[in-house]
PyMOL Python script that loads the backbone (N, CA, C, O; Angstrom):
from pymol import cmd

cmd.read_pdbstr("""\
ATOM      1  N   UNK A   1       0.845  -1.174   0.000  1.00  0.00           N
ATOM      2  CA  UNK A   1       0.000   0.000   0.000  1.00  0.00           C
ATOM      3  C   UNK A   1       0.890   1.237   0.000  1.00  0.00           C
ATOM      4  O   UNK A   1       1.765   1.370   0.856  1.00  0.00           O
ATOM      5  N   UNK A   2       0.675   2.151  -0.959  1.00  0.00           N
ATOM      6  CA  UNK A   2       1.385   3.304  -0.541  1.00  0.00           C
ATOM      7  C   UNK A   2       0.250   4.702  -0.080  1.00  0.00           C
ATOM      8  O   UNK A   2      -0.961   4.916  -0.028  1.00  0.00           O
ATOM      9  N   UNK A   3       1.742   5.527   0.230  1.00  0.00           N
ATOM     10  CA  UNK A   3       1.117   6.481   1.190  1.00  0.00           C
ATOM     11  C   UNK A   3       0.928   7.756   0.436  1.00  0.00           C
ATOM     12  O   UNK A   3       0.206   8.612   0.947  1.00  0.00           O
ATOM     13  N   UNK A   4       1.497   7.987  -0.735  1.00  0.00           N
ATOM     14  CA  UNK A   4       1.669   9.001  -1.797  1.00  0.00           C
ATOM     15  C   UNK A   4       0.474   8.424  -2.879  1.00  0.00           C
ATOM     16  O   UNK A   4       0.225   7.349  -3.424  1.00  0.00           O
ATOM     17  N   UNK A   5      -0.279  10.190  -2.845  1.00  0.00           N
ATOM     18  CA  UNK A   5      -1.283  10.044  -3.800  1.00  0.00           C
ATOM     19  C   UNK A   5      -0.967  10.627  -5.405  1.00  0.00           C
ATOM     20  O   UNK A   5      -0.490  11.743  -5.610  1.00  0.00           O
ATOM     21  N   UNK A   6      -1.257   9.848  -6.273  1.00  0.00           N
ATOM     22  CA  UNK A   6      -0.907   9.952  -7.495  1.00  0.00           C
ATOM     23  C   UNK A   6      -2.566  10.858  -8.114  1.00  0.00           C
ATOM     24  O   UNK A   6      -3.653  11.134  -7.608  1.00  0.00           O
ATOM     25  N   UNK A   7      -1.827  11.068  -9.597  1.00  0.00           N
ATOM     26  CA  UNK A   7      -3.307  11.392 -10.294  1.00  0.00           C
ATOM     27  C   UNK A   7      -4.094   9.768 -10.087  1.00  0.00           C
ATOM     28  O   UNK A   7      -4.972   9.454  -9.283  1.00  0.00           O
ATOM     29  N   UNK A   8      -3.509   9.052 -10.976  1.00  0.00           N
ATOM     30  CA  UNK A   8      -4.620   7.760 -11.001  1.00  0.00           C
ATOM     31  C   UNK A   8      -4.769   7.148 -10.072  1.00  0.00           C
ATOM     32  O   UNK A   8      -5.361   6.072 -10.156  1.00  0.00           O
ATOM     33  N   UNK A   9      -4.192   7.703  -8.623  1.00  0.00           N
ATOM     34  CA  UNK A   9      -5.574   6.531  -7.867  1.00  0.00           C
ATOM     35  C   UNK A   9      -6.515   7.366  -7.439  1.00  0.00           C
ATOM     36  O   UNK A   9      -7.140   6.909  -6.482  1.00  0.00           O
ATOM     37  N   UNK A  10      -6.948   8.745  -7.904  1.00  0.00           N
ATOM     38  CA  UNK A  10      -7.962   9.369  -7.823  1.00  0.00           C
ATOM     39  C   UNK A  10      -8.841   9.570  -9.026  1.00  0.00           C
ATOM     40  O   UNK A  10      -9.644  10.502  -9.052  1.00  0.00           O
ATOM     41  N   UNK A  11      -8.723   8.780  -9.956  1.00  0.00           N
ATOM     42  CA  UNK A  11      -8.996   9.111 -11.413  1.00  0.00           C
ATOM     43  C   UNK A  11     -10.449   8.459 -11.383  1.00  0.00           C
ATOM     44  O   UNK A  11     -10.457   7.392 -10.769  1.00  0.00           O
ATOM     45  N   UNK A  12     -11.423   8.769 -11.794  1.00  0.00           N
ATOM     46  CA  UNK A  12     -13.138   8.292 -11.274  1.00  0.00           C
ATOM     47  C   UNK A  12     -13.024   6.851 -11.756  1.00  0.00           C
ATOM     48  O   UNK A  12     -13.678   6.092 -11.042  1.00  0.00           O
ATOM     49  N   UNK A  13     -12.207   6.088 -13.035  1.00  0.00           N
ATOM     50  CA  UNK A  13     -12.441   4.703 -13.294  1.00  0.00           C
ATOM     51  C   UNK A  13     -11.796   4.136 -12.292  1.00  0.00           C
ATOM     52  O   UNK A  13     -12.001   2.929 -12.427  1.00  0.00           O
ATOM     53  N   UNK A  14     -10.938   4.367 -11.088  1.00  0.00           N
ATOM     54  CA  UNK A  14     -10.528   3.372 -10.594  1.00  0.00           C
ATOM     55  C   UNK A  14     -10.872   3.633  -9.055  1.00  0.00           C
ATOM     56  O   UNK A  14     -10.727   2.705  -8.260  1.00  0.00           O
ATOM     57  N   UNK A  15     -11.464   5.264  -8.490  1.00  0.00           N
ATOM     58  CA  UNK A  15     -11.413   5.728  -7.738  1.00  0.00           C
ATOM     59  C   UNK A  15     -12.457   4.444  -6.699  1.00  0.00           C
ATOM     60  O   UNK A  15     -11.797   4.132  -5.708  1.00  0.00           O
ATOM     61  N   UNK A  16     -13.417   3.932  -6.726  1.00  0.00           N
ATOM     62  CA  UNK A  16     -13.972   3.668  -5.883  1.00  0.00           C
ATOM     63  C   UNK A  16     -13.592   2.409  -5.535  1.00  0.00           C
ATOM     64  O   UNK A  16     -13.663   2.086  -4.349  1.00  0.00           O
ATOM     65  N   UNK A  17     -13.183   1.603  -6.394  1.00  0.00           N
ATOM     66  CA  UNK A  17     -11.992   0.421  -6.145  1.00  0.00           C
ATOM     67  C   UNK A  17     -10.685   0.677  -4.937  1.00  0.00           C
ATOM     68  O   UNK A  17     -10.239  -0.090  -4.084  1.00  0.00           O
ATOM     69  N   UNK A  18     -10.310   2.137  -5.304  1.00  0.00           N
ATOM     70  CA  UNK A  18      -9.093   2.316  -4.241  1.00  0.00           C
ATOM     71  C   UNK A  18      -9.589   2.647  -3.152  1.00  0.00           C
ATOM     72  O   UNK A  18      -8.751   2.388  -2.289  1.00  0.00           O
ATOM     73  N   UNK A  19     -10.564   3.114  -2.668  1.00  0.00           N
ATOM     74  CA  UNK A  19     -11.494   4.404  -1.774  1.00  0.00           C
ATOM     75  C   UNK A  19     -11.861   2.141  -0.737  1.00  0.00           C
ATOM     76  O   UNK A  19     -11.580   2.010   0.454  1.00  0.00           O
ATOM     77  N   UNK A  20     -12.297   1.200  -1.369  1.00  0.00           N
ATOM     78  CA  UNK A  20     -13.049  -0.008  -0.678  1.00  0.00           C
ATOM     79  C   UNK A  20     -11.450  -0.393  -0.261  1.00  0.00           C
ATOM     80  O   UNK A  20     -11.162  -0.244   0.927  1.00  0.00           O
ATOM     81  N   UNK A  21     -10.533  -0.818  -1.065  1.00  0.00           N
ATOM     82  CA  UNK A  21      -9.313  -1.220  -0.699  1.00  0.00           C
ATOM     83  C   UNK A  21      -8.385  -0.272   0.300  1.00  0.00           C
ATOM     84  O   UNK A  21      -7.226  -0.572   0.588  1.00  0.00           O
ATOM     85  N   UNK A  22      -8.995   0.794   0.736  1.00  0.00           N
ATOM     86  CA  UNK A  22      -8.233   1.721   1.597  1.00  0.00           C
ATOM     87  C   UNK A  22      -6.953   2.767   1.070  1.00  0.00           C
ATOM     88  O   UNK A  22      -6.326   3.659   1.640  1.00  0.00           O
ATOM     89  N   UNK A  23      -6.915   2.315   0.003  1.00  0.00           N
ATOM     90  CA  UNK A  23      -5.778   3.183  -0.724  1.00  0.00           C
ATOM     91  C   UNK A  23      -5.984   4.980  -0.542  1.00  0.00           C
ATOM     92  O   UNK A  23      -5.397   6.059  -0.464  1.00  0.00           O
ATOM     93  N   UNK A  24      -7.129   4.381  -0.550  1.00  0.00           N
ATOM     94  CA  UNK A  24      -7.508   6.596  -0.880  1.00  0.00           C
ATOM     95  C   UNK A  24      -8.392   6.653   0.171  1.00  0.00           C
ATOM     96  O   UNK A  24      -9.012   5.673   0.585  1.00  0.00           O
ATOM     97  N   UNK A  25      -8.480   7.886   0.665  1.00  0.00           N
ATOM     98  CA  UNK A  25      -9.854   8.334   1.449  1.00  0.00           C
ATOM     99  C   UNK A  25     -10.704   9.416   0.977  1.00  0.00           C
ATOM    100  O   UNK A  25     -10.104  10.412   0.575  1.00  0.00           O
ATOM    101  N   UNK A  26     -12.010   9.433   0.941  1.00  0.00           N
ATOM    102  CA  UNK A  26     -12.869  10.094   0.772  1.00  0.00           C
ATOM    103  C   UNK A  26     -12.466  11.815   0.847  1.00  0.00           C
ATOM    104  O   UNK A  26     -13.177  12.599   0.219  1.00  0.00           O
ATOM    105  N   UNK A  27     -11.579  12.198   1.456  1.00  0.00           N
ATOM    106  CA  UNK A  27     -11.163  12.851   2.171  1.00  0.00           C
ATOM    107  C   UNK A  27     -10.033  13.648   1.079  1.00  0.00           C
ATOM    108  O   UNK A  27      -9.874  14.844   0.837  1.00  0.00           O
ATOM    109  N   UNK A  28      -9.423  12.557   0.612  1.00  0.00           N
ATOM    110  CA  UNK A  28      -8.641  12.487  -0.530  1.00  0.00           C
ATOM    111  C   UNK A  28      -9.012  12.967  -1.751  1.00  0.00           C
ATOM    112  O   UNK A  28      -8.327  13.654  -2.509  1.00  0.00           O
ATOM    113  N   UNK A  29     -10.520  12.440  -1.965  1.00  0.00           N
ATOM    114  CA  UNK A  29     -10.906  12.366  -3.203  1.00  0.00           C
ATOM    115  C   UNK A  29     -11.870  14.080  -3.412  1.00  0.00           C
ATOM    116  O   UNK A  29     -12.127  14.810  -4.369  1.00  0.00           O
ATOM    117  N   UNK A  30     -12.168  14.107  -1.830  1.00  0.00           N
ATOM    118  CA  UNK A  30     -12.760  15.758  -1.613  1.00  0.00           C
ATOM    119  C   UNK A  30     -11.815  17.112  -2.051  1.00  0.00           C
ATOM    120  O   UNK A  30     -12.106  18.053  -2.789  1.00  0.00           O
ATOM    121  N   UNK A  31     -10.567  16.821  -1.296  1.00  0.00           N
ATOM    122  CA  UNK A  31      -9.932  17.772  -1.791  1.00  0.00           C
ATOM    123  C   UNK A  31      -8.723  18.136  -3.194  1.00  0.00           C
ATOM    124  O   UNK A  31      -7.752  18.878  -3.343  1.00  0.00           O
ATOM    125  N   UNK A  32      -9.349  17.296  -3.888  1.00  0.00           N
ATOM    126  CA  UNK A  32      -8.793  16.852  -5.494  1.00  0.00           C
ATOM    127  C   UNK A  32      -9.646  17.746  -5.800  1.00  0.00           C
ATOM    128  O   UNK A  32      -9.251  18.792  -6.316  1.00  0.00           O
ATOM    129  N   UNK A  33     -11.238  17.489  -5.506  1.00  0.00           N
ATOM    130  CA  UNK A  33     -11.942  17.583  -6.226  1.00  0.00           C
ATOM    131  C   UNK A  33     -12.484  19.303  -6.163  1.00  0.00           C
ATOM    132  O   UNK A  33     -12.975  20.017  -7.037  1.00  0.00           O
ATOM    133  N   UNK A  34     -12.097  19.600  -4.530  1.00  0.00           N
ATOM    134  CA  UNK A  34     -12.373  21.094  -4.570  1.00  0.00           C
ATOM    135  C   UNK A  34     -11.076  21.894  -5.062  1.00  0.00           C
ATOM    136  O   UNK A  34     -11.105  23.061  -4.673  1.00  0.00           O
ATOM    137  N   UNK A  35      -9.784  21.518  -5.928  1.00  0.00           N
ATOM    138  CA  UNK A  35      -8.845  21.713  -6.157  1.00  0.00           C
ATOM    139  C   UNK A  35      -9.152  22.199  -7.551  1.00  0.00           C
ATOM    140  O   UNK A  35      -8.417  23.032  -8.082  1.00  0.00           O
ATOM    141  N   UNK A  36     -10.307  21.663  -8.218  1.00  0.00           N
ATOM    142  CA  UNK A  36     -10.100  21.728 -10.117  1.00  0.00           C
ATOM    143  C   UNK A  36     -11.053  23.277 -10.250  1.00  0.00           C
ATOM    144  O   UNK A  36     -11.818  23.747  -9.407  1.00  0.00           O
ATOM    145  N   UNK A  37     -10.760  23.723 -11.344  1.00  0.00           N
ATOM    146  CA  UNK A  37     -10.788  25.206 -11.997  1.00  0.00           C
ATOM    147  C   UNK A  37     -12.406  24.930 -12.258  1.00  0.00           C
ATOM    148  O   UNK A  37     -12.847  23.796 -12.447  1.00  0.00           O
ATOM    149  N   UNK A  38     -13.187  26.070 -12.243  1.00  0.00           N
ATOM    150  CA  UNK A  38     -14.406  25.654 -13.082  1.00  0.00           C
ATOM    151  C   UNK A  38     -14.165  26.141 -14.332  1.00  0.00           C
ATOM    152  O   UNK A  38     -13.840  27.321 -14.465  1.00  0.00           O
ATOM    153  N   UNK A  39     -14.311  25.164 -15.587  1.00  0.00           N
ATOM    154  CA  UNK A  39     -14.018  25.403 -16.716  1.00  0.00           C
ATOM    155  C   UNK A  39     -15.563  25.621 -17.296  1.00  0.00           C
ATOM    156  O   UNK A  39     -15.586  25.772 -18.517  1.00  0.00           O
ATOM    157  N   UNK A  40     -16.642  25.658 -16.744  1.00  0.00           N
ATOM    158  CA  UNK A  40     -18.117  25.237 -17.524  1.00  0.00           C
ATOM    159  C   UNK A  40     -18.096  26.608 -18.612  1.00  0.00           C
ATOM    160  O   UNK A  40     -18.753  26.631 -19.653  1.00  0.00           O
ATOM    161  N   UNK A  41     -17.499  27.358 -18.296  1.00  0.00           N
ATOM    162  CA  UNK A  41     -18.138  28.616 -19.065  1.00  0.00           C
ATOM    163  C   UNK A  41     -17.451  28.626 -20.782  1.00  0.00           C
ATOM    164  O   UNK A  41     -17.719  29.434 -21.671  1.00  0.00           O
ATOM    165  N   UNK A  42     -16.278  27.152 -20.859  1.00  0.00           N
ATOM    166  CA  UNK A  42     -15.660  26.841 -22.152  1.00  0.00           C
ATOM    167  C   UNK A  42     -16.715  26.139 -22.565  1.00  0.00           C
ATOM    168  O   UNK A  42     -17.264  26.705 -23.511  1.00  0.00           O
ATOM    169  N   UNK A  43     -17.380  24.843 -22.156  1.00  0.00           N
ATOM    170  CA  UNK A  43     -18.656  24.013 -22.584  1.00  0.00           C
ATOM    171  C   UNK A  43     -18.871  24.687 -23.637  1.00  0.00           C
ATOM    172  O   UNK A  43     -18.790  25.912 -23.716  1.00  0.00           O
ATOM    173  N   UNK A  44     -19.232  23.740 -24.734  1.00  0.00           N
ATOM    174  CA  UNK A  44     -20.061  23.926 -26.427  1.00  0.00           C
ATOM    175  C   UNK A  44     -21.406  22.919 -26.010  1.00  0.00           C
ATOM    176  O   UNK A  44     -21.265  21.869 -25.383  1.00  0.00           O
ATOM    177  N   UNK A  45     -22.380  23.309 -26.357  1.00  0.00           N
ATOM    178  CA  UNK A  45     -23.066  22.279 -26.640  1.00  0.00           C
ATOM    179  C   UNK A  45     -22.980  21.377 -28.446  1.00  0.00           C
ATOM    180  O   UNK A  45     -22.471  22.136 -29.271  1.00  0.00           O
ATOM    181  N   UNK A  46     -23.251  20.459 -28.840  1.00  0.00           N
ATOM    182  CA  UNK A  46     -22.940  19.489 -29.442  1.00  0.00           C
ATOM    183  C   UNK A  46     -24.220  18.737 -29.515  1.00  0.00           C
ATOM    184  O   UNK A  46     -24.797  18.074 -28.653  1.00  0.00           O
ATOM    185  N   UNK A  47     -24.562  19.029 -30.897  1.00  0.00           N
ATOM    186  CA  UNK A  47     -26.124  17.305 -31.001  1.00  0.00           C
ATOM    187  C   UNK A  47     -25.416  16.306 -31.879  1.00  0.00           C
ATOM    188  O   UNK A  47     -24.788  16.719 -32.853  1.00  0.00           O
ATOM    189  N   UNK A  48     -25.461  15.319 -31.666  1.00  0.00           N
ATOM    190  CA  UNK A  48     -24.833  14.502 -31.801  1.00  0.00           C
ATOM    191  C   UNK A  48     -26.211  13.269 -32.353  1.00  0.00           C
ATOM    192  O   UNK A  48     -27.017  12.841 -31.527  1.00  0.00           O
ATOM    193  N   UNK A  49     -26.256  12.833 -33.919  1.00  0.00           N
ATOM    194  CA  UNK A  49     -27.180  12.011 -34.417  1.00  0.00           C
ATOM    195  C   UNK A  49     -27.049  10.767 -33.663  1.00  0.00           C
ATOM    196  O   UNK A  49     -25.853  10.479 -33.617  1.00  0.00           O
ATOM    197  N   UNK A  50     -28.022   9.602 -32.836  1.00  0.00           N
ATOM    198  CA  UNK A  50     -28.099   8.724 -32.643  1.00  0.00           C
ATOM    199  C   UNK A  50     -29.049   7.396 -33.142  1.00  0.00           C
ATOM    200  O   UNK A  50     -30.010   6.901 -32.551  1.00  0.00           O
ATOM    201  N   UNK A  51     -28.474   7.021 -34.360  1.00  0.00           N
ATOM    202  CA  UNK A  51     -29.655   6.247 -34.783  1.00  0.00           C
ATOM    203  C   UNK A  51     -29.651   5.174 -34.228  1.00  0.00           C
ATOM    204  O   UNK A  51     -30.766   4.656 -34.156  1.00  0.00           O
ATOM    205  N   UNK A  52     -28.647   4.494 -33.699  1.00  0.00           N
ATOM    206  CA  UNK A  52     -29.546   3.316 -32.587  1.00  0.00           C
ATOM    207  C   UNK A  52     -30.773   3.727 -31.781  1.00  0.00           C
ATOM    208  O   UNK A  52     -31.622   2.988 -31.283  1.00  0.00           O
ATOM    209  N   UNK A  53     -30.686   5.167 -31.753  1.00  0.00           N
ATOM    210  CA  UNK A  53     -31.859   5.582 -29.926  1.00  0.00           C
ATOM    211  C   UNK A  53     -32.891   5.489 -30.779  1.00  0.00           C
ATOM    212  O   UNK A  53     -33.883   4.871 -30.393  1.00  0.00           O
ATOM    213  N   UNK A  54     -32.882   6.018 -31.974  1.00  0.00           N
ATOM    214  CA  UNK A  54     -34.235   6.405 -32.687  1.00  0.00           C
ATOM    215  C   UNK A  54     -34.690   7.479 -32.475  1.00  0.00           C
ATOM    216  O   UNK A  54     -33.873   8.070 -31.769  1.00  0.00           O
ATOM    217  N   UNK A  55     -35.982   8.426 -32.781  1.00  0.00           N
ATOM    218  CA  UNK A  55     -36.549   9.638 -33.020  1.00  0.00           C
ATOM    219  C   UNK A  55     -37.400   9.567 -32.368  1.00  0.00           C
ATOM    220  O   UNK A  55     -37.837   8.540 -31.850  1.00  0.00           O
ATOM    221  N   UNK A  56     -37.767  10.548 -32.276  1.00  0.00           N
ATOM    222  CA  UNK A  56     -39.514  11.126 -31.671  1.00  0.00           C
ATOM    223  C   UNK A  56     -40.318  10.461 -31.895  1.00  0.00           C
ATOM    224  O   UNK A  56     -41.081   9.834 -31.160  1.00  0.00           O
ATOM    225  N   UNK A  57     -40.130  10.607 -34.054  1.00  0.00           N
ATOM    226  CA  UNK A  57     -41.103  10.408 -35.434  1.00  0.00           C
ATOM    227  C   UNK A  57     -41.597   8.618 -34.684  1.00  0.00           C
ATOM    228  O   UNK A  57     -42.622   8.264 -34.101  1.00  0.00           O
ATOM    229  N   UNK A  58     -40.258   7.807 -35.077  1.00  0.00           N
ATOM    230  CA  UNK A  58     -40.386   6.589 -34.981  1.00  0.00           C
ATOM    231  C   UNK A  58     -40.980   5.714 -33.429  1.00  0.00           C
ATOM    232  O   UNK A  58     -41.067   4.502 -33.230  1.00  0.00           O
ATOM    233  N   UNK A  59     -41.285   6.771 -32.590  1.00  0.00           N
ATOM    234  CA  UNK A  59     -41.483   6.058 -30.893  1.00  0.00           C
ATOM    235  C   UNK A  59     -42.666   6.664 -31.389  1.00  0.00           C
ATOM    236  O   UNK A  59     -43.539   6.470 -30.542  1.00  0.00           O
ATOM    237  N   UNK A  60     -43.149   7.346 -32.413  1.00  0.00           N
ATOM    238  CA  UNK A  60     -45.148   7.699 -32.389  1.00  0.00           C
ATOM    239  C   UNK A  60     -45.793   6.489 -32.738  1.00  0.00           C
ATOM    240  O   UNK A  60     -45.167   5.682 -33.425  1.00  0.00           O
ATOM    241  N   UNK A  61     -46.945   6.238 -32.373  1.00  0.00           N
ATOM    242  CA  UNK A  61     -47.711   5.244 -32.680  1.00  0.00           C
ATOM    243  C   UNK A  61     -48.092   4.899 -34.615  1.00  0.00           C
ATOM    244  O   UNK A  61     -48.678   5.684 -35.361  1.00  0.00           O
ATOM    245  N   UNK A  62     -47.712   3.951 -34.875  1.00  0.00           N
ATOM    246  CA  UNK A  62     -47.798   4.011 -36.370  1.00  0.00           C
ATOM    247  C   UNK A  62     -49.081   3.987 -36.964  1.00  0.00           C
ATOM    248  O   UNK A  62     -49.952   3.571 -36.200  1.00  0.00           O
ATOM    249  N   UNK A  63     -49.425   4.279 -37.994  1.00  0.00           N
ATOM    250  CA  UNK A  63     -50.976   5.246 -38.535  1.00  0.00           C
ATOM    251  C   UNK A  63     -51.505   3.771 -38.376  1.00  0.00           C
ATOM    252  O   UNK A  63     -50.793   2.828 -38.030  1.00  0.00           O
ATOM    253  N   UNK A  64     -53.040   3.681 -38.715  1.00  0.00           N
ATOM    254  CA  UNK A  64     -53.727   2.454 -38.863  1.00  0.00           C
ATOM    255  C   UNK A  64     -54.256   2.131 -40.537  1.00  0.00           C
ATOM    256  O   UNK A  64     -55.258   2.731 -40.926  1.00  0.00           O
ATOM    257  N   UNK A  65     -53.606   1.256 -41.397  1.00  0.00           N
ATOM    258  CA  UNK A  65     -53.977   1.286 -42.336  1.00  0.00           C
ATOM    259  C   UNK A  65     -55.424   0.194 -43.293  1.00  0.00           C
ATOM    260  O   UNK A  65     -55.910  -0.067 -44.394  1.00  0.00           O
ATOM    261  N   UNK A  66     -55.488  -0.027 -42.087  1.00  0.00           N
ATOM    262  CA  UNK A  66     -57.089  -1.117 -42.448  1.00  0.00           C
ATOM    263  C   UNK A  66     -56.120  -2.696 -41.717  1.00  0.00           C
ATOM    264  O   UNK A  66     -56.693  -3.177 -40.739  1.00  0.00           O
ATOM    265  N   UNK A  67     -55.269  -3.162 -41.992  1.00  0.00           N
ATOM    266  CA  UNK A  67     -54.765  -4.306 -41.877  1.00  0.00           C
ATOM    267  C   UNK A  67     -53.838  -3.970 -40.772  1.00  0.00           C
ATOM    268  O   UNK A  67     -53.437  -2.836 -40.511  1.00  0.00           O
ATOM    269  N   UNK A  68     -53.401  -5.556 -39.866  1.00  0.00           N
ATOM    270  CA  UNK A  68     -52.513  -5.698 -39.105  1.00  0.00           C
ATOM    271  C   UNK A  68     -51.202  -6.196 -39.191  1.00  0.00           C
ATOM    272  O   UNK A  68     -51.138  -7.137 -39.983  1.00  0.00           O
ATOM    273  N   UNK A  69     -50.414  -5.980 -38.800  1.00  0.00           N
ATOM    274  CA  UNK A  69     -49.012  -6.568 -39.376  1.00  0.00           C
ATOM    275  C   UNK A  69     -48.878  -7.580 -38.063  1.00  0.00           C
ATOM    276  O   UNK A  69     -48.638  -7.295 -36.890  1.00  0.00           O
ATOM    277  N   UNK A  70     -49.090  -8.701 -38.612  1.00  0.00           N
ATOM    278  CA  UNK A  70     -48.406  -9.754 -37.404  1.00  0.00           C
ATOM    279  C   UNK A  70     -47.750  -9.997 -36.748  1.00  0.00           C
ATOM    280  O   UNK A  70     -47.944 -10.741 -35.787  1.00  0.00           O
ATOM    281  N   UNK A  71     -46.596  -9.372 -37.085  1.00  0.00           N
ATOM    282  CA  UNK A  71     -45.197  -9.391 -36.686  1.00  0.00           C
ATOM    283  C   UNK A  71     -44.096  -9.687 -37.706  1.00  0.00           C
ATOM    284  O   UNK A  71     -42.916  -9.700 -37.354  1.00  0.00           O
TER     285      UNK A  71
END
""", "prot")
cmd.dss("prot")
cmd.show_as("cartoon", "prot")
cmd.util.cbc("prot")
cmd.orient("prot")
């Protein structure tokens, strides 16, 4: 176990792994965290197409055309 805190054992993919194993303390991970700059005011927003999720269009109920589609 060491006693010197690095960037990565505070890094969020490994942080709560080290935080159960005792490596880090909460304490640790608080004052990292009240340490960082607020950058929000650089933020872009970004739309980003997702055609796996699908649309609005396609989650509407589909028209009724006299017949049923079975499947």
């Amino acid at each position: 176990m060491t006693t010197s805190k690095v960037q990565w054992d505070l890094d969020v993919r490994v942080r709560e792994r080290n935080l159960k194993q005792g490596l880090i303390k909460a304490e640790d991970v608080g004052k990292m965290l009240d340490g960082l700059r607020d950058v929000s005011d650089w933020a872009l927003s970004a739309e980003v197409p997702q055609p796996a999720v699908g649309t609005d269009e396609e989650d509407a109920e589909p028209e009724q055309d006299g017949e049923e589609n079975p499947g």
